[in-house]
C-alpha positions in Angstrom: -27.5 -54.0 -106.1 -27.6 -56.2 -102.9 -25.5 -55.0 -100.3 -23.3 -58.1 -98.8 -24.6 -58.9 -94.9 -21.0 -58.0 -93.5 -20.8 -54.7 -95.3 -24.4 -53.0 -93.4 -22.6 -52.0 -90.6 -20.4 -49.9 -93.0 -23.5 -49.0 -94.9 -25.4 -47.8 -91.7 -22.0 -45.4 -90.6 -22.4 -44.0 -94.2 -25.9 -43.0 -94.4 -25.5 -41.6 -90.2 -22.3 -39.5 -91.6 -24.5 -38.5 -94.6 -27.2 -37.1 -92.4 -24.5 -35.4 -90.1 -23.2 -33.6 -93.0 -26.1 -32.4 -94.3 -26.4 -29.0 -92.6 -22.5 -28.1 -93.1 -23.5 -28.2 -97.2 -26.2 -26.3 -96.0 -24.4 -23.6 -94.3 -21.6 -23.5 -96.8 -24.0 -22.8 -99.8 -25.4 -19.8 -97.9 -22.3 -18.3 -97.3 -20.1 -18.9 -100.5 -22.7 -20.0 -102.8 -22.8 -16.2 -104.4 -19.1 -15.8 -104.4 -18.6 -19.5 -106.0 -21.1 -18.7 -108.9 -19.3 -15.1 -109.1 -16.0 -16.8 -109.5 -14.3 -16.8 -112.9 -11.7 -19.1 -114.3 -9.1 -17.0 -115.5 -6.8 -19.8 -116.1 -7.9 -22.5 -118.3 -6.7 -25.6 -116.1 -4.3 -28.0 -116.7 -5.2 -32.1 -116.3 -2.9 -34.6 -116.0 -4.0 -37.5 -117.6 -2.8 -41.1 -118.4 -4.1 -44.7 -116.9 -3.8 -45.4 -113.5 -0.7 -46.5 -112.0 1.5 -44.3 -115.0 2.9 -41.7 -112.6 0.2 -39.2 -112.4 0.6 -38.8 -109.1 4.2 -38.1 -109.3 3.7 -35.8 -111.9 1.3 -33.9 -109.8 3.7 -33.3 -107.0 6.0 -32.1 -109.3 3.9 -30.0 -111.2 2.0 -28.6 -108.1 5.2 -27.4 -106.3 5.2 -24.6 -108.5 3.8 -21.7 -106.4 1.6 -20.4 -109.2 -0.4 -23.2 -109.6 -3.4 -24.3 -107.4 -4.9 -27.6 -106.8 -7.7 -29.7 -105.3 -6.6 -30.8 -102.0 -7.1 -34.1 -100.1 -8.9 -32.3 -97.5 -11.3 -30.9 -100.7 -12.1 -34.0 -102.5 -12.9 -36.0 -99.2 -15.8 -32.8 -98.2 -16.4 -30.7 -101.9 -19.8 -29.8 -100.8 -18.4 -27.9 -97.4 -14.5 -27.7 -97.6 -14.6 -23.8 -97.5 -16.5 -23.6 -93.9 -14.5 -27.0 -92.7 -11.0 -25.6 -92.7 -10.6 -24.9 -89.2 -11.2 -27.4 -86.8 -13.2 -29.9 -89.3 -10.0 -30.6 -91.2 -7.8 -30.9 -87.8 -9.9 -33.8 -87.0 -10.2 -35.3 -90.4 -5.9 -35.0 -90.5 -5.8 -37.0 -87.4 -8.1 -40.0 -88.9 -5.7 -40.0 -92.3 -3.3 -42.4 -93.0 -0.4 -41.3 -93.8 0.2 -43.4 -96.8 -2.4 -44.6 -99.6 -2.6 -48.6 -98.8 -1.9 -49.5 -102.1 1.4 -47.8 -102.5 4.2 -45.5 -100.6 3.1 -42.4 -101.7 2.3 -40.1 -98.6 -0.6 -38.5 -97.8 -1.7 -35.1 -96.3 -5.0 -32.8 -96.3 -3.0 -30.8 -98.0 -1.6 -32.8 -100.3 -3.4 -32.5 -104.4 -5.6 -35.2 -104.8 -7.8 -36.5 -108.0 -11.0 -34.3 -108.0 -12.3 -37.4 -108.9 -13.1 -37.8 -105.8 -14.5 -34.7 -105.4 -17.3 -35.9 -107.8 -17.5 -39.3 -106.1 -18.5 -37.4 -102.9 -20.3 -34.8 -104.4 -22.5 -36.6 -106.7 -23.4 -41.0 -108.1 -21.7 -39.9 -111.4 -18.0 -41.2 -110.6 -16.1 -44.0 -111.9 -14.9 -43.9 -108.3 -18.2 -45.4 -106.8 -17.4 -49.0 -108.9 -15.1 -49.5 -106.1 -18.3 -49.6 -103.9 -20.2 -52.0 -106.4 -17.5 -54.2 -108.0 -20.4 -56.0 -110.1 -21.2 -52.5 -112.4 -17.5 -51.7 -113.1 -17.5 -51.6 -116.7 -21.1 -50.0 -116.6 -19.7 -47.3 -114.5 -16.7 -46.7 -116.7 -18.5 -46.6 -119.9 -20.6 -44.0 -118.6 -18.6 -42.1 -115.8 -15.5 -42.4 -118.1 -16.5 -41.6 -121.2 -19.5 -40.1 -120.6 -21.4 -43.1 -122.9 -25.5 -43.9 -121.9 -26.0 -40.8 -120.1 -29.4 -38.8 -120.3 -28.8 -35.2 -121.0 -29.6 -34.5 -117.2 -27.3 -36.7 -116.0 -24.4 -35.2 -118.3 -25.7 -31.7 -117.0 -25.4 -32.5 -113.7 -21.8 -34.1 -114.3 -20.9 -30.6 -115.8 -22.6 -28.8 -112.6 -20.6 -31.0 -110.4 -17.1 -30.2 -111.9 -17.7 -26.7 -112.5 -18.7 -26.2 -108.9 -15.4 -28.5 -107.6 -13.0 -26.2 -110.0 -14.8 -23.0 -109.2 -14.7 -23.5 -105.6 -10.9 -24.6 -105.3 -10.0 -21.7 -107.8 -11.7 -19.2 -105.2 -10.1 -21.6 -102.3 -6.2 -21.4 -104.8 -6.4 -17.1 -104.6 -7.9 -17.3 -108.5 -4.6 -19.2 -109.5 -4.8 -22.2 -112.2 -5.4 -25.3 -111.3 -3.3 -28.5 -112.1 -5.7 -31.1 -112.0 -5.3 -35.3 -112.0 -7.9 -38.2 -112.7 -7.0 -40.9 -115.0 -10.8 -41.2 -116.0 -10.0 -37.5 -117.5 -8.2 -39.2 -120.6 -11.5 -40.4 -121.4 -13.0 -37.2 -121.0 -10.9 -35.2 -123.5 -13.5 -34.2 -125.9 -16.4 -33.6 -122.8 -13.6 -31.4 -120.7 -12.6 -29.3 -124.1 -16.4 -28.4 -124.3 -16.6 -27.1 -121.1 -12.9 -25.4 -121.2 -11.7 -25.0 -124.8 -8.3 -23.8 -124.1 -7.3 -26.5 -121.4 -4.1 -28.1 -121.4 -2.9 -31.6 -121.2 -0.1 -33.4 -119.7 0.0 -36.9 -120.7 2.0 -39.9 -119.0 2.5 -43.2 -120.6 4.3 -46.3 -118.5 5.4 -49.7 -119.4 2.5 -52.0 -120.3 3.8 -54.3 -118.2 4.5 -52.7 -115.0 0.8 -50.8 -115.2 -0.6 -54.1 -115.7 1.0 -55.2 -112.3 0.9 -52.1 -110.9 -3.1 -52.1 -111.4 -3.8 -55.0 -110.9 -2.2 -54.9 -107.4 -4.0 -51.6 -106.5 -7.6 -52.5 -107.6 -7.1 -55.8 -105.6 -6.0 -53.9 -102.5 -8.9 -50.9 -103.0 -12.0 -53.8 -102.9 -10.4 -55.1 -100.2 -11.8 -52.2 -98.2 -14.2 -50.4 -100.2 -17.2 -52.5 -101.5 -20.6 -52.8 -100.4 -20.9 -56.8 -102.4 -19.0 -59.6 -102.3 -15.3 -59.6 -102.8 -15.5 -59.6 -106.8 -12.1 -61.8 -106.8 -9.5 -62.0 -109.9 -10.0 -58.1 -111.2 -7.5 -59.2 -114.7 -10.3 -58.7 -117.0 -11.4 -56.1 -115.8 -7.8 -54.7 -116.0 -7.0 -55.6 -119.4 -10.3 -54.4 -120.9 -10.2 -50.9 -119.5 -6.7 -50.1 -120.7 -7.3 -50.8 -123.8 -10.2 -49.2 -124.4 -8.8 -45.9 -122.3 -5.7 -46.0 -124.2 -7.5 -46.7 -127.7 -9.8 -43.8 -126.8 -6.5 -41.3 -125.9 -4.9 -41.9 -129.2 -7.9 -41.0 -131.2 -8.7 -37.7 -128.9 -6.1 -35.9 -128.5 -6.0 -34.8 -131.9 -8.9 -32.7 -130.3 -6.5 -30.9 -128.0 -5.5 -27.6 -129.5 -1.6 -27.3 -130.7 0.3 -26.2 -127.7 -2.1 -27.6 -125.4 -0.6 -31.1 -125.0 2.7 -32.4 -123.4 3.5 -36.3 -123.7 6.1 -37.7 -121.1 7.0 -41.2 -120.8 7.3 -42.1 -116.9 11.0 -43.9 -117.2 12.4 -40.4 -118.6 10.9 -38.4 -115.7 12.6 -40.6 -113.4 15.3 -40.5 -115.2 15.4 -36.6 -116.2 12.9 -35.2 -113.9 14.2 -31.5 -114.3 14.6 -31.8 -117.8 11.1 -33.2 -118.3 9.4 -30.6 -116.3 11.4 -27.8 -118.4 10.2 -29.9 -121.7 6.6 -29.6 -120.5 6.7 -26.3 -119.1 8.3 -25.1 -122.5 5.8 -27.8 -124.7 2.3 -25.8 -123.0 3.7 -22.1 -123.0 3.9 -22.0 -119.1 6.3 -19.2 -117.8 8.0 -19.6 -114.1 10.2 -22.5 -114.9 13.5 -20.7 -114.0 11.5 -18.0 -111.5 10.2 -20.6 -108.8 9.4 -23.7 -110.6 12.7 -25.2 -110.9 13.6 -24.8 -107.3 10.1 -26.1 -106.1 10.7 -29.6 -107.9 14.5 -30.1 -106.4 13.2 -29.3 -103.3 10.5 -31.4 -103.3 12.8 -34.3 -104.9 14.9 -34.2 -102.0 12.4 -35.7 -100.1 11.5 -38.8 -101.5 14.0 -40.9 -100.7 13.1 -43.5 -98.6 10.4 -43.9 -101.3 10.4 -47.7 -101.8 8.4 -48.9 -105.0 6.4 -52.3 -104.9 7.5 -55.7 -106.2 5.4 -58.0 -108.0 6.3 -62.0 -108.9 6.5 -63.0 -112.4 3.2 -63.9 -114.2 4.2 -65.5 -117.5 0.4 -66.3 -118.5 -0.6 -62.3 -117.6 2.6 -61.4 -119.6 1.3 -63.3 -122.6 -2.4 -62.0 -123.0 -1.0 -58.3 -122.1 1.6 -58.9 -125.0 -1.3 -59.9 -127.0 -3.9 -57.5 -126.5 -1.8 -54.3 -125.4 0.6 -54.4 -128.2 -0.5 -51.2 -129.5 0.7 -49.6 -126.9 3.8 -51.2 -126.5 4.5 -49.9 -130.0 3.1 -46.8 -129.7 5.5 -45.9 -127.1 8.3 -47.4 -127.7 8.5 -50.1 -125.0 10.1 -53.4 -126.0 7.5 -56.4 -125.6 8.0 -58.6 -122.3 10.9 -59.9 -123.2 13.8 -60.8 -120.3 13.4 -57.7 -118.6 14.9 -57.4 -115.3 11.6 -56.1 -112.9 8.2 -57.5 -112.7 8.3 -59.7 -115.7 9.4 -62.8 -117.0 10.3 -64.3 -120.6 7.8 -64.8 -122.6 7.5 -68.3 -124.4 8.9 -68.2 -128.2 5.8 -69.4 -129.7 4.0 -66.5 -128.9 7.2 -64.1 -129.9 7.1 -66.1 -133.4 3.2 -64.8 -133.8 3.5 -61.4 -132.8 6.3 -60.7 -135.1 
């Protein structure tokens, strides 16, 4: 991989931070590394799962409001390897350098926020999805093996289990021994490899409009190599789009016949906008989880009260975009239910009648 001339400067502030950090991971193994490996996980966790750009986020903030669940913070998936000796004055500095929105979307951000503990294995280890961001040119390398787990030596795949043992032991002992509610999209095509490791998991998946995840992605990958990579700007990121969700999606459909009965809720992302209370009482009731009318209920009105001056993005029309995604996506269209790209009123456009005639 050759690193693009404009990007060293940004390489050389890594590898200094790297070096700086090095004796915090140090000290932070000495003192917790026993009561880490003593911790037990009482609760087998709970991962949301669905492609990017589905809800998963907002499902997390709902779900995580509950007092009896735990999570992986911002503040732990940015430092995973020292997060337990970093919470005094390490994480007031950090909170100050934040932003206080992600730059792809509106969705606020705090240290204390959840966050995908995919990030916690980007930072903690090279076996993330995450680090394609960094190196645009081995995308699809990086999500055949960092999402489903595909071309991996048996080290590598021990090492993957090490690192998200250690991130979900250490928030447990960090969450009071509570369960965690976990979110990665990569997870949904990690079903079979996260069911090995914790048999009795549960699953909440989220499915979205084809159409608006294909804007919605294609918008948020474009934004995130604007400011991550290490190469050259890899331009039109479409194919790259289009290929992943249908092999993620594919890959759902035939796992999560793996997922023990009772151990999987669906919800589409339109009826949680549109029912939010009742979908959270479906789910809770769907995976056996108690506290719904004893704290859960009144943690997700609370927390709804606050979104709104949440505005969601806008996208123009892309008629040719809307035609290949009608094409190759059209399992999902009908495995959910949506309606093909036909006159609907937000970030679409019709779709030409030749192409309606074929996929009838």
């Amino acid at each position: 991989m050759r690193i693009a001339p404009q990007h060293r400067e940004r390489v050389r502030r890594i590898l200094i931070g790297t070096a700086l950090m090095a004796p915090l991971r140090l000290i932070e193994k000495m003192r917790y590394g026993r009561a880490v490996a003593r911790t037990k996980i009482a609760h087998p966790p709970i991962f949301i799962i669905g492609h990017a750009r589905t809800g998963t986020t907002h499902l997390h903030y709902l779900l995580t409001r509950d007092p009896q669940f735990a999570i992986v913070s911002m503040f732990q998936s940015i430092v995973p390897t020292f997060f337990l000796i970093g919470r005094g004055w390490i994480k007031r500095f950090m909170a100050k350098q934040l932003d206080p929105k992600r730059p792809q979307d509106d969705v606020k951000l705090a240290m204390d926020m959840p966050n995908e503990e995919e990030f916690a294995i980007a930072n903690s280890s090279e076996l993330s999805i995450v680090h394609f961001l960094t190196f645009p040119s081995k995308a699809m390398e990086y999500f055949e093996k960092y999402v489903f787990m595909r071309g991996l030596t048996d080290r590598q795949l021990a090492r993957w289990d090490a690192v998200i043992t250690d991130i979900i032991k250490k928030a447990t002992l960090a969450g009071g021994g509570k369960q965690l509610v976990l979110k990665s999209p990569s997870n949904t095509g990690r079903i079979s490899h996260l069911l090995r490791l914790f048999p009795n998991a549960k699953f909440v998946h989220i499915a979205r409009n084809p159409c608006d995840v294909y804007y919605s992605t294609n918008h948020t990958f474009s934004k995130l190599f604007e400011m991550f990579p290490l190469e050259e700007h890899p331009g039109d990121v479409a194919d790259f789009v289009i290929t992943e969700y249908k092999a993620l999606m594919e890959q759902y459909l035939k796992d999560k016949a793996l997922i023990p009965a009772g151990n999987l809720a669906e919800v589409k992302y339109e009826d949680l906008i549109a029912d939010p209370l009742g979908e959270m009482e479906r789910i809770y009731a769907a995976l056996g989880l108690s506290g719904w009318e004893n704290g859960g209920r009144q943690a997700v009105v609370e927390y709804l009260s606050t979104l709104s001056d949440y505005q969601k993005n806008t996208f123009e029309p892309d008629p040719a975009a809307m035609e290949r995604v009608s094409r190759e996506w059209r399992f999902a269209f009908e495995e959910w239910n949506y309606e093909l790209p036909v006159k609907r009123k937000t970030d679409s456009t019709d779709v030409p009648s030749r192409l309606l005639e074929e996929l009838r």
